[in-house]
N, C-alpha and C positions, 0 to 999 in steps of 0.2 A: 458798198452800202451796208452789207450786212456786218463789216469787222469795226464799221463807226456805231450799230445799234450796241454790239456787243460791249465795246470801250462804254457808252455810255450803260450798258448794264454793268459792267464790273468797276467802272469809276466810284460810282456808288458807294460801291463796298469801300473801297477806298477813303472815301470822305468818312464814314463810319470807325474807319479803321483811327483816320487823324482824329476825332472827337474823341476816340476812349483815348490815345496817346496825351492829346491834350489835357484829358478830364485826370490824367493817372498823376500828374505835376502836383500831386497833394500828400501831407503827410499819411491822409487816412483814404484810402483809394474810396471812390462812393459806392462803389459795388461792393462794398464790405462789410457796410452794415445797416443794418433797419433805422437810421438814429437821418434820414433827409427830408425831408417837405414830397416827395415823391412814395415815397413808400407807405403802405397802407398798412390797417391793423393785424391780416394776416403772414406781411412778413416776417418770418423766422429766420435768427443766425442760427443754422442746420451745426455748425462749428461748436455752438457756444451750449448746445443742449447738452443737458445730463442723463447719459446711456442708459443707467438706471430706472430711468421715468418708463412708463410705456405711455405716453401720449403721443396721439395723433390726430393731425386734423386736415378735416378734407381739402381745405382752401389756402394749404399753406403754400405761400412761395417766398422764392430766396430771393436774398438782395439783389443778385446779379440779375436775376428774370424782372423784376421790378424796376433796376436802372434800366432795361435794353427796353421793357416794353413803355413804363410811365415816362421816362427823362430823354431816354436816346428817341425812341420813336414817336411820345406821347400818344399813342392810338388813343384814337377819340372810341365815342360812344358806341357807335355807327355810324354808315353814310352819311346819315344828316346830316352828320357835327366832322364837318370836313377840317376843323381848327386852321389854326393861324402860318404862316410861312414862318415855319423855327432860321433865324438869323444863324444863330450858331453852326447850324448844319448846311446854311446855305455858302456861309464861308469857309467852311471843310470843303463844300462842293468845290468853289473857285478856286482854293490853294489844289486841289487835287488836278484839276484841270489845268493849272498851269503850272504845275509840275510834270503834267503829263505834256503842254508842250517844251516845254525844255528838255525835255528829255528827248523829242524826236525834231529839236528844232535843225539844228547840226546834220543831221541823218547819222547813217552809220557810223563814221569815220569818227563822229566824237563818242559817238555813245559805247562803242567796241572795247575804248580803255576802262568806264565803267563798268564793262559785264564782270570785268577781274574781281572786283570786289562785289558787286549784286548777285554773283555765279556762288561766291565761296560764305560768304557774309551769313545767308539762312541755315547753312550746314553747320557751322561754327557755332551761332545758339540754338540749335536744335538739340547740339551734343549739351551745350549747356542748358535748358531745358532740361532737357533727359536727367543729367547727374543731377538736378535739383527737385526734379519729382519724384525721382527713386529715393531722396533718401528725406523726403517728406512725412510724418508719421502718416500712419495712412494706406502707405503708397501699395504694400503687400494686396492687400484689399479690394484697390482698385483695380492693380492690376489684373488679378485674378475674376475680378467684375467683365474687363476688358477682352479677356481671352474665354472665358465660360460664358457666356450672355444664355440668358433667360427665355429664349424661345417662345416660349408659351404667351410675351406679351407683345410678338407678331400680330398676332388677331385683337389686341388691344386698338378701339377705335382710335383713342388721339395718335396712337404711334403711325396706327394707318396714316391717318391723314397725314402726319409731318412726314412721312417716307412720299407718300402721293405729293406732296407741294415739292419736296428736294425731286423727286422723279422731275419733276414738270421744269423746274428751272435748270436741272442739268443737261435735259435736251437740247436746251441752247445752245450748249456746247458743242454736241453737233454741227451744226449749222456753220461752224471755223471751218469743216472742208468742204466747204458745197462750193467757194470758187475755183477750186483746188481741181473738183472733178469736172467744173464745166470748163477747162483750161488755163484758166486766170491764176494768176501767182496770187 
């Protein structure tokens, strides 16, 4: 019971995952820039500013937070405004799921030649990944962003809170060994 709640929390992500693959089939990816019917007056191509300026502004966000929160999720207003069933993400949903039964339709015996390639496949563009963000302008930068972080914006409210929401939905993960301990495979 508890590894069918789980699948259907991580399916999810899944279906999310086939919308951005689906949505990327475009010469100009949508999360690239402020020019969609989704994006509002304060977002900024963070890319496209000039170093020089010192402007800032308080309500700036990027394309990318704009596609995940206005297009990919459309979060409404509030409660109230529960919006509409998005089609699009309901058949991300169903290919996900029936992907996921085909892949445990067989059982082990089919799925076992696939691991060869699902095993070695995310390692292979990881490395590729990797050579293509290292030698991204930039990359110095970040990396050093990455390995030095800023302490100080620990006690920064919104970081709290996104650290508290990731805290909260990681303990589910927990929950994978609990038939483990009551003796159940």
């Amino acid at each position: 019971m508890i590894l069918m709640l789980l699948n259907t929390y991580y399916i999810i992500v899944l279906a999310w995952a086939l919308f951005y693959l689906f949505s990327s089939f475009t010469i100009d990816l949508p999360w690239g820039s402020c020019r969609h019917e989704w994006n509002t007056e304060h977002c900024v191509e963070f890319q496209r500013i000039n170093g020089s300026l010192n402007v800032t502004s308080e309500n700036a966000t990027s394309p990318v937070i704009e596609f995940w929160e206005r297009r990919v999720l459309k979060i409404s207003d509030g409660i109230q405004h529960l919006g509409a069933l998005r089609w699009e993400l309901a058949v991300c949903l169903l290919l996900a799921w029936v992907i996921c039964y085909f892949c445990i339709w067989k059982g082990v015996k089919s799925t076992g030649k696939v691991v060869y390639f699902t095993a070695t496949f995310p390692y292979l563009m990881l490395v590729v990944l990797l050579i293509r963000g290292v030698t991204l302008p930039g990359a110095a930068q970040g990396i050093q962003f990455y390995l030095y972080p800023n302490l100080t914006r620990l006690w920064d409210p919104q970081v709290r809170s996104h650290r508290q929401g990731l805290s909260c939905g990681l303990g589910v993960l927990g929950l994978q060994t609990f038939p483990v301990l009551l003796g159940h495979p």
